[in-house]
C-alpha positions as CSV (number, residue, x, y, z in Angstrom):
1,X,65.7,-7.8,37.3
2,X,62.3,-8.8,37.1
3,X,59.4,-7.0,36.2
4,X,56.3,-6.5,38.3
5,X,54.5,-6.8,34.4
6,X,55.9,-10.1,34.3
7,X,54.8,-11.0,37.7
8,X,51.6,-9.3,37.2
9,X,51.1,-11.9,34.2
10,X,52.5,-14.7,35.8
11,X,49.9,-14.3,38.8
12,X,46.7,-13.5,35.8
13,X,47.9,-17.4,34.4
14,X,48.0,-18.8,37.8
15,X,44.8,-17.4,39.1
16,X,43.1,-18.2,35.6
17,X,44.3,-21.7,35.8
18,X,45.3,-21.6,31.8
19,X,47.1,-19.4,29.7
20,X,44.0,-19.6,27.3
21,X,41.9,-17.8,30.1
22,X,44.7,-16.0,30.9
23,X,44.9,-14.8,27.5
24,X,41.3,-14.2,26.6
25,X,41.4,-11.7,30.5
26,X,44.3,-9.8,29.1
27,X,43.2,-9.5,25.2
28,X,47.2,-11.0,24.2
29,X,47.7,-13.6,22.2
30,X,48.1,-17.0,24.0
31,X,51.2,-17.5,22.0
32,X,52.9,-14.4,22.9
33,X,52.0,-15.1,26.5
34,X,53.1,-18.4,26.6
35,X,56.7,-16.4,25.4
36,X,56.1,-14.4,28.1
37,X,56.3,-16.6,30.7
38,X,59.3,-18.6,29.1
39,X,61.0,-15.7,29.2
40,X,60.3,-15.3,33.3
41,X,61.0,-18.9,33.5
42,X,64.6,-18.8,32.0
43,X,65.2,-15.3,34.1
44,X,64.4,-17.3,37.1
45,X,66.5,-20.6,36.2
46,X,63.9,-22.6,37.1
47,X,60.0,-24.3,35.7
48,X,57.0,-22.6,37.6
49,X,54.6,-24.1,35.8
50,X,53.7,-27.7,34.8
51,X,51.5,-27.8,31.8
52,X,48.9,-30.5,30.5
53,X,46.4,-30.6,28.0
54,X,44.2,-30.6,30.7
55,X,45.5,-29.0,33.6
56,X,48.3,-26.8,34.8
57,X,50.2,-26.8,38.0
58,X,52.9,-24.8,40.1
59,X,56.1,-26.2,41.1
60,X,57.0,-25.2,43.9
61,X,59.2,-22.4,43.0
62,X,56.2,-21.2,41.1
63,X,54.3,-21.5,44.5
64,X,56.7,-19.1,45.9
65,X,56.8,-16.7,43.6
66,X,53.3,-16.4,43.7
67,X,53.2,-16.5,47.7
68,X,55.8,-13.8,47.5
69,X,54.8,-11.6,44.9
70,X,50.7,-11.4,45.7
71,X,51.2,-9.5,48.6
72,X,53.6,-6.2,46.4
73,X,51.4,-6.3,43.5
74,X,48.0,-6.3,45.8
75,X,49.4,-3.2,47.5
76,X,50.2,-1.5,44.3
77,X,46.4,-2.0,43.0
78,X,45.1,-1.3,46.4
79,X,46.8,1.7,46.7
80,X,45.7,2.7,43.2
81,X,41.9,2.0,43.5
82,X,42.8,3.7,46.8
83,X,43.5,6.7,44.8
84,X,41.0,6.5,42.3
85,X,38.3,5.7,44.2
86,X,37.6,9.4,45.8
87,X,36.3,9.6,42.4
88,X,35.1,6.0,41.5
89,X,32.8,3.4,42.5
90,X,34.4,-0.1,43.6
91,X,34.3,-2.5,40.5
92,X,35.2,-5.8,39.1
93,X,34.6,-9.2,40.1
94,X,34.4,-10.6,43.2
95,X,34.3,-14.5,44.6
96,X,33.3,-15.6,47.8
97,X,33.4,-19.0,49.4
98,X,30.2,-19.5,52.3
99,X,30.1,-23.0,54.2
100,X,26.9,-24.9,52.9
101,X,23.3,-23.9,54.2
102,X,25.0,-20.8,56.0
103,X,21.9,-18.5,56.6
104,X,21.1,-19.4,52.7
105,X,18.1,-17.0,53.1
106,X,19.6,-14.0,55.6
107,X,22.9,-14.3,53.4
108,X,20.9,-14.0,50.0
109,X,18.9,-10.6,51.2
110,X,22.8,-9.4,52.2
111,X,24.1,-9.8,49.1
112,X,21.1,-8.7,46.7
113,X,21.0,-5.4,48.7
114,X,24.7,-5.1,48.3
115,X,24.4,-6.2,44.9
116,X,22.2,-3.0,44.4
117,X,24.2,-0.8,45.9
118,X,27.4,-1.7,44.3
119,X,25.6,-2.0,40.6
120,X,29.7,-2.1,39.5
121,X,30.7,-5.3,41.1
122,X,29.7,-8.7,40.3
123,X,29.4,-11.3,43.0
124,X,30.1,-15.0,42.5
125,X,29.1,-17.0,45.5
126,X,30.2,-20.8,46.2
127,X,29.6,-23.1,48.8
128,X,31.6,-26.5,49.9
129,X,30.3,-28.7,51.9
130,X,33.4,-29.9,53.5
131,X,34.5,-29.5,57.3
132,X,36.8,-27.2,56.2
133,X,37.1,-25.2,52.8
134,X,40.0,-25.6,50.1
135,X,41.8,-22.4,50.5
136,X,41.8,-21.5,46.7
137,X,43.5,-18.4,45.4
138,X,40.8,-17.7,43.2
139,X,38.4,-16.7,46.2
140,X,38.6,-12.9,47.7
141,X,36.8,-14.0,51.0
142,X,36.5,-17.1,52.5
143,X,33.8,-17.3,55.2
144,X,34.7,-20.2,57.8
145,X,32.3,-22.1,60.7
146,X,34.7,-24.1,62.1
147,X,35.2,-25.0,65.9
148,X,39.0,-26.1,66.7
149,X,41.5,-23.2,65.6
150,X,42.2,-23.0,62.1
151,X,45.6,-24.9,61.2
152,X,48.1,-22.1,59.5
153,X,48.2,-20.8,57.1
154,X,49.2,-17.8,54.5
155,X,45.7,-16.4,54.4
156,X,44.9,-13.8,57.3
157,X,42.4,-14.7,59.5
158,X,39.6,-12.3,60.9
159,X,37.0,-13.3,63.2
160,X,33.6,-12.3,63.1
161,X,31.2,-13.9,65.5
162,X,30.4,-17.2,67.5
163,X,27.1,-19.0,67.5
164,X,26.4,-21.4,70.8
165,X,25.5,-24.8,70.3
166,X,23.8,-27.4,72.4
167,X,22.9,-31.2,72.2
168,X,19.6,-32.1,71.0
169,X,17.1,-35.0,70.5
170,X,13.6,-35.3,69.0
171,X,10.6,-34.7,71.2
172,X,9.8,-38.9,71.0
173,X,13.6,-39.4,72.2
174,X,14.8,-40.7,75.7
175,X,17.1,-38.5,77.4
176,X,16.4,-39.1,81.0
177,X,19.5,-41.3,81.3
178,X,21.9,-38.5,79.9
179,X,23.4,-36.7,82.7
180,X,26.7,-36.7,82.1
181,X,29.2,-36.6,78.8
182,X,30.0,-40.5,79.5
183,X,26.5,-40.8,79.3
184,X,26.4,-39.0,75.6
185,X,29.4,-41.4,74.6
186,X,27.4,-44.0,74.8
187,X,24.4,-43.0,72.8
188,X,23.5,-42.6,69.2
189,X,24.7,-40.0,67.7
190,X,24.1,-37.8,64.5
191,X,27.4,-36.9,63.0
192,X,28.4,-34.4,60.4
193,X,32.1,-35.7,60.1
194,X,33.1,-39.3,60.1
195,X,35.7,-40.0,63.4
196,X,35.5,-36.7,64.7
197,X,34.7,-36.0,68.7
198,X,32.5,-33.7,70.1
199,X,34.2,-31.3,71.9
200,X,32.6,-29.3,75.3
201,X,33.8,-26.7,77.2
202,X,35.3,-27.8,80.9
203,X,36.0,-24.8,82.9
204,X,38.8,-23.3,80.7
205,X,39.9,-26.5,78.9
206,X,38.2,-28.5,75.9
207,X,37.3,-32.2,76.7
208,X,36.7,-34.1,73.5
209,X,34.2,-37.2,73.5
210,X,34.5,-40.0,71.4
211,X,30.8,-40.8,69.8
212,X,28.9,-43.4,68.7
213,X,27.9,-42.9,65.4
214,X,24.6,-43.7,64.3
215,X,24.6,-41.7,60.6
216,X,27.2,-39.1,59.4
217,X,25.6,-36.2,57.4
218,X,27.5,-33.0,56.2
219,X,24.5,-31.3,55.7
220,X,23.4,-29.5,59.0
221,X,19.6,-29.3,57.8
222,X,19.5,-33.1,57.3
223,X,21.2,-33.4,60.5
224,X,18.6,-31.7,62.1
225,X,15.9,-33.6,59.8
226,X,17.0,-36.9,61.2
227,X,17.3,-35.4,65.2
228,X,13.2,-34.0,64.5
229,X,12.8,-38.3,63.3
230,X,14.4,-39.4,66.3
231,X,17.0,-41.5,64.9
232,X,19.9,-39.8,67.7
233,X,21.1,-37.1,69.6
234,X,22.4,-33.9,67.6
235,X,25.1,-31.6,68.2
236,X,23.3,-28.2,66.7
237,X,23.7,-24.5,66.1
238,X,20.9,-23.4,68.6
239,X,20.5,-20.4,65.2
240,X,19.6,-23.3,62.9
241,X,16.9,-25.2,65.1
242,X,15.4,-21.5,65.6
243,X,15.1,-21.0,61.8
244,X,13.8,-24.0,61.2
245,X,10.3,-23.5,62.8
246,X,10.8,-27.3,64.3
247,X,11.8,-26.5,67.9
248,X,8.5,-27.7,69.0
249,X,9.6,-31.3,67.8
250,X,13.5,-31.1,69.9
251,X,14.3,-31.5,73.0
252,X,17.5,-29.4,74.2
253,X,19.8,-31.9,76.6
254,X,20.7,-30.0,79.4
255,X,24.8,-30.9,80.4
256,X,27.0,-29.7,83.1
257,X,29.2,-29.0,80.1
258,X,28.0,-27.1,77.2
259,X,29.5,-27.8,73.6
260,X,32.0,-25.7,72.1
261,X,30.9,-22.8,70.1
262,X,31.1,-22.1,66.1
263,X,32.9,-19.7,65.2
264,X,33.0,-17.4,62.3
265,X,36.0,-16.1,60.5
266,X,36.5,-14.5,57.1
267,X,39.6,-15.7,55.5
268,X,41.5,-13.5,52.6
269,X,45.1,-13.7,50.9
270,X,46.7,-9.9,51.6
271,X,46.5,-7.1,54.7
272,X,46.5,-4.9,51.4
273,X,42.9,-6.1,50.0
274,X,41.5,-4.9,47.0
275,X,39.0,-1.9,46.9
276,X,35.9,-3.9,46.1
277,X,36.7,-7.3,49.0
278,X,37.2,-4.6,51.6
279,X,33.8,-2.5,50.4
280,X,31.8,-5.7,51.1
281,X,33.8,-6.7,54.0
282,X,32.9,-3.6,55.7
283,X,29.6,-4.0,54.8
284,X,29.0,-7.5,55.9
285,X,30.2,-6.5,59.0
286,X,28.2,-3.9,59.4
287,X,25.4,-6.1,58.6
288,X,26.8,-9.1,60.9
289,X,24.3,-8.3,63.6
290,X,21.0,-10.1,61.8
291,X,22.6,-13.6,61.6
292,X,23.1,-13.4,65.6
């Protein structure tokens, strides 16, 4: 039968990525972990684990093991920082993902203040760049801007908020010839993902336009740098043109059919989250109401 101590160490080496992290978090010795885990391999009858010098990977029975077990052993912690926290303060580590040039400045304020009131938790904040994130195991939240529905996935989905868009063009920009969505087809347009249509809301459906792409940038700021130096139309956030203090040099293109919103969702791995993810959680949301 197995152990949930075995589990419980099999999921430290996977989230550490090495037994030699694994080790150092659990104070064993990397050889008697290593032991360990050949002893869960050969109670399984199977290899989770590849191992490299330089990397390490899960089969996939290791993949569902961890899938199945990360759920039991989060509810046993939750429900024991439940227990202890009447008398605790929420502690430990905790990672989050943000999409690049998210509210830097808004978001930074939010998490100092939270930093300071939660003097017991330390925050690790990334950013990717990407369209999407990676969903990575090692992250407790996982903030997402994205605008088609999220593909599936075993991470739990909860949105937050949505942030309108529109179509703009620097104030030295011609826009008198675009009426209609042909019409924005046809012209040049700032991208922030290579082969990847626009999408507009028509009535209750989504009508996707093909562009024609003058520069792709990932970065919304440059995005909005090169709309401001007239070198195409823009689809923005309308938060981010705002914030910039440059709306005197856009011009907002006023369509019959307006683009699709952002939306915001926070992505994590378990309904049973730890004490310390669903302390900030619950705090971000209450604080959700300055980035809108």
């Amino acid at each position: 039968m197995l152990s949930l101590d075995d589990l419980s160490l099999f999921n430290t080496i996977v989230e550490c990525g090495s037994l030699t992290q694994a080790a150092d978090k659990l104070s064993l010795p990397k050889s008697k972990l290593s032991r360990r885990l050949a002893m869960l391999e050969k109670q399984m009858g199977c290899q989770l684990l590849v191992r490299t010098t330089r990397r390490q990977t899960l089969t996939e029975n290791g993949e569902i093991l961890y899938r199945s077990s990360l759920a039991h052993l989060e509810a046993l912690t939750s429900l024991k920082e439940e227990i202890t926290s009447l008398n605790a303060e929420p502690r430990g580590v905790l990672r989050i993902l943000l999409p690049l040039e998210f509210f830097n400045k808004v978001i930074s304020v939010l998490v100092t203040e939270f930093a300071k009131q939660y003097p017991k938790i330390t925050i690790q904040c990334s950013h990717y760049s990407s369209a999407l994130p990676r969903e990575d195991h090692k992250y407790d939240l996982i903030l997402v801007l994205h605008e088609n529905p999220l593909p599936a996935s075993n991470w739990i989905g909860r949105p937050l908020l949505s942030f309108p868009q529109s179509i703009y063009a620097g104030i030295d920009y011609p826009i008198d010839h675009l009426v209609n969505l042909s019409d924005i087809a046809k012209e040049k347009c700032i991208s922030s993902q290579s082969n990847t249509p626009w999408l507009f809301r028509d009535k209750q459906q989504i009508q996707l336009i093909t562009i024609n792409e003058r520069i792709v940038l990932s970065s919304p700021e440059m995005r909005l740098e090169a709309t401001v130096q007239n070198l195409g139309i823009a689809k923005l956030p309308d938060y981010l043109c705002q914030a910039s203090g440059q709306l005197e040099k856009l011009k907002r293109i006023e369509l019959d059919n307006a683009p699709v919103a952002l939306q915001l969702t926070v992505l994590y791995q378990s309904r049973s989250i730890a004490f310390k993810t669903r302390t900030f959680l619950e705090y971000f949301q209450s604080k959700i109401g300055c980035l809108s």
